[in-house]
C-alpha positions as CSV (number, residue, x, y, z in Angstrom):
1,X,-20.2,-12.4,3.6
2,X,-21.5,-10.3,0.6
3,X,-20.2,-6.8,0.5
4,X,-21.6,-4.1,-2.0
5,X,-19.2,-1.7,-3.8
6,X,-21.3,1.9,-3.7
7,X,-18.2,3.4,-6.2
8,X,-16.2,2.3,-8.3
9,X,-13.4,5.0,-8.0
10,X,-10.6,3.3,-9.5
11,X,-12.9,1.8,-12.3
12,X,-10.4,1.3,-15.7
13,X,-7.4,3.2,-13.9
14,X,-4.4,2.0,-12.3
15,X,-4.0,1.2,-8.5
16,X,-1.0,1.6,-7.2
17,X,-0.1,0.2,-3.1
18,X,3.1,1.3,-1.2
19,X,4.0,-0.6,2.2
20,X,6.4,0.4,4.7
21,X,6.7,-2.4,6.8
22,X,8.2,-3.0,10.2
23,X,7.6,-5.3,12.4
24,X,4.7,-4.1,14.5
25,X,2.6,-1.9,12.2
26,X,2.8,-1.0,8.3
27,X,2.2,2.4,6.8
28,X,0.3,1.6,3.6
29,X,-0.1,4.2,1.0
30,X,-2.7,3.8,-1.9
31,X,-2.8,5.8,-5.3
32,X,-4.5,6.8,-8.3
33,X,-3.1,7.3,-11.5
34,X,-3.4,11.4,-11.0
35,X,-3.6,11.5,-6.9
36,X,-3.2,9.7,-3.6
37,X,-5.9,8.4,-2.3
38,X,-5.1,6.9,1.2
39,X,-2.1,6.7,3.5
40,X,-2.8,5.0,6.6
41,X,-1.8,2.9,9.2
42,X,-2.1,-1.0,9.7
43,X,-1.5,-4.0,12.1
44,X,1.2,-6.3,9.9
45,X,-1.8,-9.0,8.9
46,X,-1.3,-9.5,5.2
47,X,-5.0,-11.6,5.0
48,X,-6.4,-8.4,6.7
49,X,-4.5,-5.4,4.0
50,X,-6.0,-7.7,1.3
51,X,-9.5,-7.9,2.4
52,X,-9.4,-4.2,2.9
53,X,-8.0,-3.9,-0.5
């Protein structure tokens, strides 16, 4: 599977993830060096927050 990157947003910034796990879903939050960016919500599938990632 290729997959194209249309933006590079983050390009030469720092990413920063937050989780808040339980044990059915996690709340991931991801940030910018100046703003947030996403918070949203996920199934607990490590292999599937990475790919997204």
């Amino acid at each position: 599977m290729q997959r194209k990157d249309s933006q590079k947003i983050f390009e030469g910034q720092s990413v920063y993830v937050g989780i808040d796990y339980h044990k059915k879903s996690w709340k991931v939050s991801i940030y910018g060096e100046q703003y947030e960016h996403k918070t949203m919500s996920r199934d607990p599938d490590a292999e599937q927050l990475v790919r997204y990632l």
